[in-house]
C-alpha positions in Angstrom: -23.0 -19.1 -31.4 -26.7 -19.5 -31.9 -29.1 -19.2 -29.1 -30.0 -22.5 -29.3 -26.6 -23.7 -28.8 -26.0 -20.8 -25.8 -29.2 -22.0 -24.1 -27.9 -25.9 -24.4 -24.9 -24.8 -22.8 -27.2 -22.7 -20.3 -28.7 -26.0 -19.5 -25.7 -28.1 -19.3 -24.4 -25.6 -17.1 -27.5 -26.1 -14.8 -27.5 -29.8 -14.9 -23.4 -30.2 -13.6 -24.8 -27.4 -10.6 -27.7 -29.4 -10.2 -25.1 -32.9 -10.4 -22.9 -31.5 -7.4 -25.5 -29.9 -5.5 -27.3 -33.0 -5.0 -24.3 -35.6 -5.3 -22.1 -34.0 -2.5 -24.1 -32.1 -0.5 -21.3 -33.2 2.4 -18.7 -30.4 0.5 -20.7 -27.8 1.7 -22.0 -29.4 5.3 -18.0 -29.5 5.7 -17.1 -25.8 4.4 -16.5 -26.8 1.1 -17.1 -25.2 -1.9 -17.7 -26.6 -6.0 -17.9 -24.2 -8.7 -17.6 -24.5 -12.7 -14.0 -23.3 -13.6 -14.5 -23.9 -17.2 -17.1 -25.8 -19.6 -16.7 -27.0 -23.2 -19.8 -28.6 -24.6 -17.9 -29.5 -28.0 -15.4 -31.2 -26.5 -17.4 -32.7 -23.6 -14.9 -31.2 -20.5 -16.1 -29.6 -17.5 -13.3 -28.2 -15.1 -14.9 -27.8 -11.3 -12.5 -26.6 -9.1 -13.2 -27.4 -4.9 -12.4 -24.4 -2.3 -12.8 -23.4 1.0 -12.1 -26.4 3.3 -11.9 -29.0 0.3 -8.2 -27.1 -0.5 -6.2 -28.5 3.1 -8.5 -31.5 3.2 -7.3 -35.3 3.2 -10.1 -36.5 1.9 -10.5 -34.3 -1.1 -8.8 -36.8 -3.7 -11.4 -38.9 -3.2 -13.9 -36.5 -3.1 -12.2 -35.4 -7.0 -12.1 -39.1 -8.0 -16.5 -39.4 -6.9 -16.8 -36.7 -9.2 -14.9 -37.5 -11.8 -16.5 -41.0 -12.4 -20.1 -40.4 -11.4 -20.7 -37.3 -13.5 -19.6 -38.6 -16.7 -21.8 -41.5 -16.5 -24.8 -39.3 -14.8 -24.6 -36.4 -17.2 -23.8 -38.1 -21.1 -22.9 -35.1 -22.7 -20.0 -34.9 -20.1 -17.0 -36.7 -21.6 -14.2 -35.3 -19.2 -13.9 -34.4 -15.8 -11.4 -32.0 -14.5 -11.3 -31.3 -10.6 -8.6 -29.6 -8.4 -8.7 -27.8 -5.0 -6.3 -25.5 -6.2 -3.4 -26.7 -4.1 -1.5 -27.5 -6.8 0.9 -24.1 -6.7 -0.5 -23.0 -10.1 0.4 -25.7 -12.2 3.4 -27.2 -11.1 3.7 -30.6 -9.9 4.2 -29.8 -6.2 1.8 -32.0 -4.4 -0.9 -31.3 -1.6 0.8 -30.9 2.0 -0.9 -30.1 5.1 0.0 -27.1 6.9 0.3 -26.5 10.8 -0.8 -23.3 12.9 2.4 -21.8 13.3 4.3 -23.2 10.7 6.4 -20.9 8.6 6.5 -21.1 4.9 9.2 -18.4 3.8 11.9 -20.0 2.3 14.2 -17.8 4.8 14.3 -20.6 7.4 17.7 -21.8 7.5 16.9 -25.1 9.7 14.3 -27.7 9.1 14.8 -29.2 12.8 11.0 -28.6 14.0 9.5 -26.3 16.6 11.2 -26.1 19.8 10.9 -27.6 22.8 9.8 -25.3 25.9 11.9 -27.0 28.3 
């Protein structure tokens, strides 16, 4: 790679930062977090992946779905957005579902009938 083609991507790199820092300042006001999980200048994809309090939060689809369609039009060499929170279980096609102080998740439980009652 020449070092005019690692200081474009150097740049590009700067300009998504710059594109979430000013876009969605609200991830962060919330606990959020956005960071560059992967970048591709040839092929125009960016993968950002949201933590902190984006991963358990309901809103966070559309938060993904903001990003995905303002950034390609902000940024042109940006072709392809790829966003997650990570709640995905690695890959597989699980779904997002809340969880509950006090909820168990080891598979051990042998009912599914709820907490119990005090009384």
């Amino acid at each position: 790679m020449s070092t005019d083609a690692a200081s474009g991507d150097d740049d590009l790199k700067e300009r998504v930062t710059n594109f979430l820092r000013r876009n969605f300042p609200q991830i962060q006001m919330h606990g959020g977090s956005a960071a560059i999980q992967n970048l591709d200048r040839e092929s125009g994809e960016v993968t950002i992946m949201l933590g902190g309090a984006c991963s358990g939060c309901g809103i966070s689809p559309m938060t993904i779905q903001a990003i995905k369609s303002r950034m390609v039009k902000e940024i042109p060499e940006i072709e392809t957005v790829h966003a997650e929170t990570g709640m995905g279980g690695g890959g597989h096609e699980e779904g997002m579902s809340p969880s509950f102080p006090g909820e168990s998740s080891s598979e051990e439980t042998e009912s599914d009938e709820g907490p119990q009652a005090p009384f």
